[in-house]
C-alpha positions in Angstrom: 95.5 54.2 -16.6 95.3 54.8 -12.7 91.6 56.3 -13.3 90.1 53.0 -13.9 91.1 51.9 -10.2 88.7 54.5 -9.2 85.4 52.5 -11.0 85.6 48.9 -9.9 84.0 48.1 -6.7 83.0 44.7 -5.1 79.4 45.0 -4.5 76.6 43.0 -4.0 75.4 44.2 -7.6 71.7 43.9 -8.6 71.7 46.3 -11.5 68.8 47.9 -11.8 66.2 49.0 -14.6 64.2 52.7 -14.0 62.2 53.2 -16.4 58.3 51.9 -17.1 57.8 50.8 -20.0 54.8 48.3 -21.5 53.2 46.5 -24.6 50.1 45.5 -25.0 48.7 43.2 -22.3 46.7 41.0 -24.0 46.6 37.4 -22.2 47.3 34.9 -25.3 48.5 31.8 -24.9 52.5 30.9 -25.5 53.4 35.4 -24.4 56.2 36.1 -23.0 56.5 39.0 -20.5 59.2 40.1 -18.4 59.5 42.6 -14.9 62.8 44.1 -15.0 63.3 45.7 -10.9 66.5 47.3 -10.2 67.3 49.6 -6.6 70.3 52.0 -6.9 69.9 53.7 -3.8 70.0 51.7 -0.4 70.2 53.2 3.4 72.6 49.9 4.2 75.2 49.1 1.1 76.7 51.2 -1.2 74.8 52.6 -4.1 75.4 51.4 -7.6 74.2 54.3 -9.3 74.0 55.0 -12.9 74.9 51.2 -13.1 70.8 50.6 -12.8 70.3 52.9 -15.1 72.5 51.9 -17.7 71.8 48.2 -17.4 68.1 48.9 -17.9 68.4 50.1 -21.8 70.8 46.9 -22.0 68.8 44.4 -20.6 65.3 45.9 -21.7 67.0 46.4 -25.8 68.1 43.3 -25.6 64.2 41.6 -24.8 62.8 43.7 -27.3 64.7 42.6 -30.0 63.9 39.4 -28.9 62.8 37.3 -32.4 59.3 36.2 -30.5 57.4 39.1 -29.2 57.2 40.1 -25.4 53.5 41.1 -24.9 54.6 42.7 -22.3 58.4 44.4 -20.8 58.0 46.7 -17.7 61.1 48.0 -15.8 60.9 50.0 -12.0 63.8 51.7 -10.5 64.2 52.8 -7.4 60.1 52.7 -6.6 60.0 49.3 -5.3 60.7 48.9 -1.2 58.8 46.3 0.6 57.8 43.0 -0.3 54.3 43.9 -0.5 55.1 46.6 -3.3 57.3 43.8 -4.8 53.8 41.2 -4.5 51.9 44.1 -6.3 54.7 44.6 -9.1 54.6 40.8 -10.0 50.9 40.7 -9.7 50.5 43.4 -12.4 53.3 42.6 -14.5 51.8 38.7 -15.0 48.2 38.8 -13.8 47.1 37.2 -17.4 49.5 34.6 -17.5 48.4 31.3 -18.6 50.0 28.0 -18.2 51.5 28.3 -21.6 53.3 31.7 -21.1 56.8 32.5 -19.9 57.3 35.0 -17.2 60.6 36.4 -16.8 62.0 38.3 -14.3 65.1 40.4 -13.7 66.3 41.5 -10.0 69.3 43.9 -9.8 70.1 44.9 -6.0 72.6 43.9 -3.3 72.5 40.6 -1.9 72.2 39.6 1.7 73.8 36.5 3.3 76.2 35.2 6.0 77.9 32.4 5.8 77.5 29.5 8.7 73.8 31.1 8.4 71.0 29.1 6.4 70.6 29.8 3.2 66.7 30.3 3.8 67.6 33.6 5.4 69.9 34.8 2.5 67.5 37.9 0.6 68.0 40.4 -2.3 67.1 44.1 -0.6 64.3 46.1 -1.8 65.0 50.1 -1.6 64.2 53.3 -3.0 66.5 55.0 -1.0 64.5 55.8 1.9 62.7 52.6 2.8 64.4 49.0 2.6 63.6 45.6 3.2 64.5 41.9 2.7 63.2 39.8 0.2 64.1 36.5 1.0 63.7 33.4 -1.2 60.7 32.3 0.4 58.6 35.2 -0.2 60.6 35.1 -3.8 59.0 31.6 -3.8 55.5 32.0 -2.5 55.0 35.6 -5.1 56.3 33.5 -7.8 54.1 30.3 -7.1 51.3 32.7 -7.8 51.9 33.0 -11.5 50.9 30.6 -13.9 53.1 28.8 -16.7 56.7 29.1 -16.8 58.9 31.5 -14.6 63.0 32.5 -15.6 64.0 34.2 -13.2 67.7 36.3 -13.4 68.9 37.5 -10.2 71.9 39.9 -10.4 73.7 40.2 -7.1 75.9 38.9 -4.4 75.3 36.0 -2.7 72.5 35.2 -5.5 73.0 31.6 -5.2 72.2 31.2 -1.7 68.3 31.3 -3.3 69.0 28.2 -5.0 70.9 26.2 -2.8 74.5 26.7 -4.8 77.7 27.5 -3.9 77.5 27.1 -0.2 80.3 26.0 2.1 77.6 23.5 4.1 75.1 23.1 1.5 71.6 24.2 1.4 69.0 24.3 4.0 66.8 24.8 1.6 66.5 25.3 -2.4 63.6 28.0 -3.6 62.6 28.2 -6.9 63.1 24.4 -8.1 60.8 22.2 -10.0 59.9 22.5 -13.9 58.4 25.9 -13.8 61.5 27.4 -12.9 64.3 28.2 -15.4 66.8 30.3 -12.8 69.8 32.1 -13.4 72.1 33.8 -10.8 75.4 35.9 -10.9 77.1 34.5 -8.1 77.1 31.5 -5.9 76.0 31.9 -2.5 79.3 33.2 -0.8 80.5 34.8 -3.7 80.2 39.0 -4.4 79.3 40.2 -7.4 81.2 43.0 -9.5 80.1 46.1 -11.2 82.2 48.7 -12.8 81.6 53.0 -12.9 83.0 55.8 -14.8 84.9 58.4 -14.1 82.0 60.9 -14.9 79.7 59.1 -12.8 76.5 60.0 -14.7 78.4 58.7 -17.7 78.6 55.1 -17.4 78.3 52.2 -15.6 77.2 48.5 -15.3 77.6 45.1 -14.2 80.0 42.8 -15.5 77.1 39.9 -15.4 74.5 42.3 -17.1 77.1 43.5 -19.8 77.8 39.6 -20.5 74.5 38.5 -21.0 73.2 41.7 -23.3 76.2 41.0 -25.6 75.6 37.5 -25.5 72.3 37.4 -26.4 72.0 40.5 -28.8 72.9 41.7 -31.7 75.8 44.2 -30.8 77.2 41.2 -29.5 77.0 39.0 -32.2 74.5 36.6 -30.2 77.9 35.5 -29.0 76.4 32.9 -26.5 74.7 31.3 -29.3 77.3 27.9 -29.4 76.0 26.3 -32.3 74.4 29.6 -34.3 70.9 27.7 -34.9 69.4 31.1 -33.9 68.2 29.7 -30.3 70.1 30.5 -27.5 69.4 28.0 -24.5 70.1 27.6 -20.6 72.8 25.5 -21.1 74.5 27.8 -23.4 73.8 30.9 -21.8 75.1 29.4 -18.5 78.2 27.8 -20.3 79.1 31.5 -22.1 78.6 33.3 -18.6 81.0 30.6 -17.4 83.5 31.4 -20.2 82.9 35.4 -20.6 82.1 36.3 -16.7 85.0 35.9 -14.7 85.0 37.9 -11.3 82.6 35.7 -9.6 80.5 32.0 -11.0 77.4 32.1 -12.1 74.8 29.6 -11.2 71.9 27.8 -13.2 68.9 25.7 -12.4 68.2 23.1 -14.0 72.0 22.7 -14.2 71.7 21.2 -17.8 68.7 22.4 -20.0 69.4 23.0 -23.2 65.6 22.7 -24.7 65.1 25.9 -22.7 65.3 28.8 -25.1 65.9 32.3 -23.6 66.4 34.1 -26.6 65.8 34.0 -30.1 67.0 35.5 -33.7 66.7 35.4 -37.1 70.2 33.7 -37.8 70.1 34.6 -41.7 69.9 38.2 -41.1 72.5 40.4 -41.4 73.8 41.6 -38.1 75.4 45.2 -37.0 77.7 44.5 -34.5 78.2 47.4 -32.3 80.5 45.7 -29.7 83.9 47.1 -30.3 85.9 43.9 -29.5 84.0 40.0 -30.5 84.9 36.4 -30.7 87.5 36.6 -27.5 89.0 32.9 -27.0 91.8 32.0 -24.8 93.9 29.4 -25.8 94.7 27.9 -22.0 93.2 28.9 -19.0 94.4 26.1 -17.0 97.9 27.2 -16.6 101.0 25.9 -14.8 103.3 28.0 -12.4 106.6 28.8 -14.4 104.3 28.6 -17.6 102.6 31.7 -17.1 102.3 33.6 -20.6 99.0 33.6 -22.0 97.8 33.5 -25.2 94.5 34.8 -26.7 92.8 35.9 -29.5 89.6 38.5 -30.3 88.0 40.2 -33.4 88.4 44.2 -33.5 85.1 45.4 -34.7 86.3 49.2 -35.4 89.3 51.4 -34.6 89.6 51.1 -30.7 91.4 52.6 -27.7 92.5 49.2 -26.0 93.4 48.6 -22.6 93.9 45.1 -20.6 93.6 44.9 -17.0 95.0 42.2 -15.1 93.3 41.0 -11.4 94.4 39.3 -9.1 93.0 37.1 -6.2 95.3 37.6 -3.4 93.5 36.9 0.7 90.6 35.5 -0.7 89.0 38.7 -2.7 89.4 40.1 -5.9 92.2 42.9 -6.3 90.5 45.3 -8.0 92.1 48.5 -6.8 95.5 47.2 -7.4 94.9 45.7 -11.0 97.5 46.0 -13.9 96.2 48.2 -16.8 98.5 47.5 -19.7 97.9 49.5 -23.3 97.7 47.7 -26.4 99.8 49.9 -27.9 99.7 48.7 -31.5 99.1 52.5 -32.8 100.8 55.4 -32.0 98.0 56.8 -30.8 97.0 54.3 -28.3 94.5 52.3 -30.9 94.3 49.6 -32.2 92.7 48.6 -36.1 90.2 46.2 -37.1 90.4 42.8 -37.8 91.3 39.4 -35.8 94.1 40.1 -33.4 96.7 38.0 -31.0 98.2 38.9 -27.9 100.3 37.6 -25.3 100.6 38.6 -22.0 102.7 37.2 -18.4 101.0 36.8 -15.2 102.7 37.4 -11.6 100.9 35.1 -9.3 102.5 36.4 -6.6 104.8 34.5 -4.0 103.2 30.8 -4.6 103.8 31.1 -7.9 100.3 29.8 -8.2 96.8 31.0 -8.0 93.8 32.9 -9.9 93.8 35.8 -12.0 91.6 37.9 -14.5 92.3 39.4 -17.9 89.5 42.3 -18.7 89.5 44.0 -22.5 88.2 47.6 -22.1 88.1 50.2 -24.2 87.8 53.7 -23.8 85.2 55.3 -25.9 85.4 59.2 -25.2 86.9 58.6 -22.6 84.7 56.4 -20.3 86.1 52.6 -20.1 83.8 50.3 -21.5 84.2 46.5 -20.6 84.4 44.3 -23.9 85.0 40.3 -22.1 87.1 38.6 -19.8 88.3 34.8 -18.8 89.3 33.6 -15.6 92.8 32.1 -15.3 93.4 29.0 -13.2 97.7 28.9 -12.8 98.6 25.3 -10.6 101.4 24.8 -8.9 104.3 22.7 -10.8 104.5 20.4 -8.0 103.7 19.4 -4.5 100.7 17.6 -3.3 97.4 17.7 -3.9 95.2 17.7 -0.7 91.5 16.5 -2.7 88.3 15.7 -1.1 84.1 14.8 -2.3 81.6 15.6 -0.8 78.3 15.1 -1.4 74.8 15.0 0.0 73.3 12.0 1.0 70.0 11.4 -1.1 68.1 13.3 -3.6 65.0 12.7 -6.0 65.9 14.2 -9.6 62.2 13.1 -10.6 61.1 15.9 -8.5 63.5 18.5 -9.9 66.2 17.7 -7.2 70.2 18.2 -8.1 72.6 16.5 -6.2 75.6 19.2 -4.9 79.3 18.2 -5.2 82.0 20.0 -3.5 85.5 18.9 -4.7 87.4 20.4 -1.7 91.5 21.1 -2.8 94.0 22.9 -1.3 96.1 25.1 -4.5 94.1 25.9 -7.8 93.9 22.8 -10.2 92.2 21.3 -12.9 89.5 19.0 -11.9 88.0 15.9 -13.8 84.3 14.8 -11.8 82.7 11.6 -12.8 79.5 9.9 -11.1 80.0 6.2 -10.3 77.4 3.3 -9.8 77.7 0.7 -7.3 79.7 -1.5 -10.0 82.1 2.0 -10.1 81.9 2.2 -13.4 81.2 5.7 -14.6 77.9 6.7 -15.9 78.5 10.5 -15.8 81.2 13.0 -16.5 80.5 16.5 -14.9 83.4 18.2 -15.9 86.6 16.9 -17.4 90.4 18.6 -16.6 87.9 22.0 -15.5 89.6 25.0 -14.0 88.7 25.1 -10.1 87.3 28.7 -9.7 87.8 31.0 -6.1 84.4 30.5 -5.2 84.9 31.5 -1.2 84.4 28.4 0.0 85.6 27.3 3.7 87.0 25.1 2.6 88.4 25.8 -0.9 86.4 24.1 -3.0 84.6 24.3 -6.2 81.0 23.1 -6.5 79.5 21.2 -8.8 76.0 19.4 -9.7 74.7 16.5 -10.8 70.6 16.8 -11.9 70.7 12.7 -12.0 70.8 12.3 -15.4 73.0 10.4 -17.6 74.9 11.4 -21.3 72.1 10.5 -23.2 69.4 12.9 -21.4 67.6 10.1 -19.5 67.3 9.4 -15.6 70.3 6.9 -14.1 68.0 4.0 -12.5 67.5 4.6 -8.6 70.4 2.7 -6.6 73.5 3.8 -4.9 76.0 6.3 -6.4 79.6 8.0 -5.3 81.5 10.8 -7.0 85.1 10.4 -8.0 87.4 13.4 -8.2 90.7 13.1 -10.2 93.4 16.1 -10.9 97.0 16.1 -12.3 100.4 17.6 -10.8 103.6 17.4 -12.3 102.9 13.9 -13.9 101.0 12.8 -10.7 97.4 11.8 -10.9 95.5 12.3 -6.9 91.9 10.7 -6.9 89.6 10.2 -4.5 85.5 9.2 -4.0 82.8 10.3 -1.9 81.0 8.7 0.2 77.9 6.8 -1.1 74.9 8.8 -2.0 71.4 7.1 -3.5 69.3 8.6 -6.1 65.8 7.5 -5.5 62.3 7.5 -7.2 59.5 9.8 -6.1 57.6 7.6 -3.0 60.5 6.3 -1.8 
């Protein structure tokens, strides 16, 4: 069990996709085409090599088997060092682009961004192992801008967020990548890392926990897990609310924050489906926990005889303790395996000291011996009692009509469960944002978990322009703390 300390590593993953590979080119209205750019190789972080590699046939499988045909899927590794060769790679890859196409493109690379910095100088490195540079959300923007119709853009590495303005300690100098021709999905918030995993044989296997997620979630081996309500379309807002579930090490980030006419994959939900993914349908039953209460229950489907393992993290000093986790064997075989069919297990956590505080259960299996990660959830364990030390903040204007999203911080000292509601000026509630939700280590300063509010109320339409506060609500031992923000205003375009 001690070998798979060896493959986790906190990086600043952007995952990263080698080979070329194209269909035809033909500009007709309503194509999809996608740009799939990964670097393994860098002269200033780590490399993340085979993880590029090996995130490549997921990722690029996975678009291919989308339902509606990609006129066009091309994938660089490695190749792809300055900004200008970035320009020319996005010029080529959507030069016949029409207003009703979609573009989509994938970045996998290490992330760059200080906090107590603005976010307008956070970037995503460009390297082929000999040259680097900084792409920065700005020239992200102004490439972009270029090409017509509809852009989704998937950014795989840490700090990703800082791009869009989300999850940042002091908010966001500026948001790139906003308005209705951008669909944008990142794997971290802006002070968060992001996490990828290697094998012991490194040319073996490897990949990122983010990358891993989606491809299950949106393919077949996966079941199209992500798919919440099996209609065959898999939106935004379902693919941001699986990541949220499945994707535990660090919190992904969406723009538009709720879209679910968005469709990002789609399948033919009457056909018969192979499911290669050893281990499906993984539900906790709590994830909100309470210190002393600490056993936690959980569920999954075993697709085919299996070597199990679960691996238990910990967030001790504000990081992830990867090279100190718990592997624990399921044991239900002699042989270390474990049979088909739906399964329940039970496991304690040891939060430490505090008695309170974040952890992570993985499911991996080993298939010939290389550890393959299956799905995880994030476990929020509150204290039983003390106080509560809760604050809201929020900006102090924005213009939804223009594509604007209002960010929340709900500042607490311990891990809790956090119910956010929007008030009007009569403080009546016209908005719940989350309700009794986990707070997540995000790496705030300080601790805080963000949230956002695109302006809109239950029903899908635009709250009227006026004056607005957030109220923040959480329960200890029987003992409800609330408190409000100061007053923001949502405004009309003009104002």
């Amino acid at each position: 069990m001690r070998f798979f300390k060896r493959f986790v590593f906190a990086l600043c993953l952007f995952l990263l996709f080698p080979r070329l590979s194209c269909a035809a080119e033909e500009a007709v209205e309503g194509q999809r085409r996608a740009l799939l750019i990964g670097c393994d190789h860098f002269l200033s972080q780590p490399d993340t090599w085979p993880a590029a590699e090996n995130n490549v046939r997921m990722l690029s499988d996975t678009l291919f088997s989308d339902a509606r045909p990609y006129a066009l899927v091309r994938t660089a590794s490695n190749t792809i060092a300055s900004v200008e060769a970035f320009e020319d790679a996005v010029r080529a890859a959507f030069q016949n682009s029409a207003e009703a196409d979609t573009s989509v493109l994938y970045l996998s690379t290490h992330g760059v961004f200080e906090e107590n910095v603005s976010n307008a100088d956070a970037g995503l490195l460009l390297s082929n192992g000999e040259t680097e540079s900084l792409l920065t959300g700005k020239d992200l923007q102004r490439i972009l801008d270029q090409v017509a119709g509809k852009k989704v853009v998937i950014l795989d590495a840490c700090n990703s967020g800082a791009i869009i303005g989300k999850g940042l300690s002091g908010g966001a100098n500026q948001c790139f990548l906003s308005g209705p021709e951008y669909k944008v999905l990142c794997s971290a918030g802006g002070s968060e890392a992001s996490w990828y995993y290697q094998s012991p044989d490194a040319a073996a296997e490897g990949a990122s926990y983010f990358a891993s997620v989606l491809a299950f979630g949106f393919g077949a081996a996966g079941g199209h897990a992500a798919d919440q309500n099996d209609d065959g379309e898999i939106t935004l807002a379902e693919t941001y609310a699986y990541l949220l579930e499945q994707y535990a090490a660090s919190t992904p980030q969406v723009y538009p924050q709720q879209d679910d006419a968005e469709v990002l994959f789609e399948y033919d939900n009457n056909a018969p489906v192979q499911i290669a993914k050893a281990i499906t349908d993984l539900t906790f039953e709590e994830t909100l926990l309470t210190a002393g209460s600490t056993e936690v229950t959980f569920s999954f489907t075993v697709q085919r005889k299996a070597a199990l393992y679960y691996q238990i993290i910990y967030h001790h000093d504000g990081v992830w303790q990867f090279s100190q986790a718990q592997q624990i064997p399921d044991g239900e075989q002699d042989d270390g395996t474990i049979l088909p069919g739906r399964k329940m297990r039970v496991l304690s956590l040891n939060t430490g000291e505090d008695d309170y505080g974040y952890a992570i259960i993985q499911l991996i299996t080993l298939e010939s011996g290389t550890p393959v990660f299956q799905g995880a959830s994030l476990l929020c364990v509150q204290p039983a009692e003390g106080e509560v030390k809760l604050r809201a903040v929020a900006g102090a204007s924005f213009v939804p009509a223009l594509g604007q999203e209002m960010a929340i911080l709900a500042q607490h000292n311990v891990p809790c469960g956090l119910t956010v509601n929007i008030l009007n000026q009569e403080n009546k509630t016209v908005r719940r944002l989350a309700y009794e939700a986990p707070s997540r280590p995000q790496q705030l300063s300080p601790a805080a978990s963000s949230f956002y509010w695109d302006g809109k109320l239950a029903d899908g339409s635009f709250a009227p322009p006026g004056r607005y506060t957030v109220q923040i609500k959480t329960i200890i031992n029987d003992t409800q703390y609330i408190c409000q923000s100061e007053p923001f205003f949502l405004e009309a375009p003009g104002m």
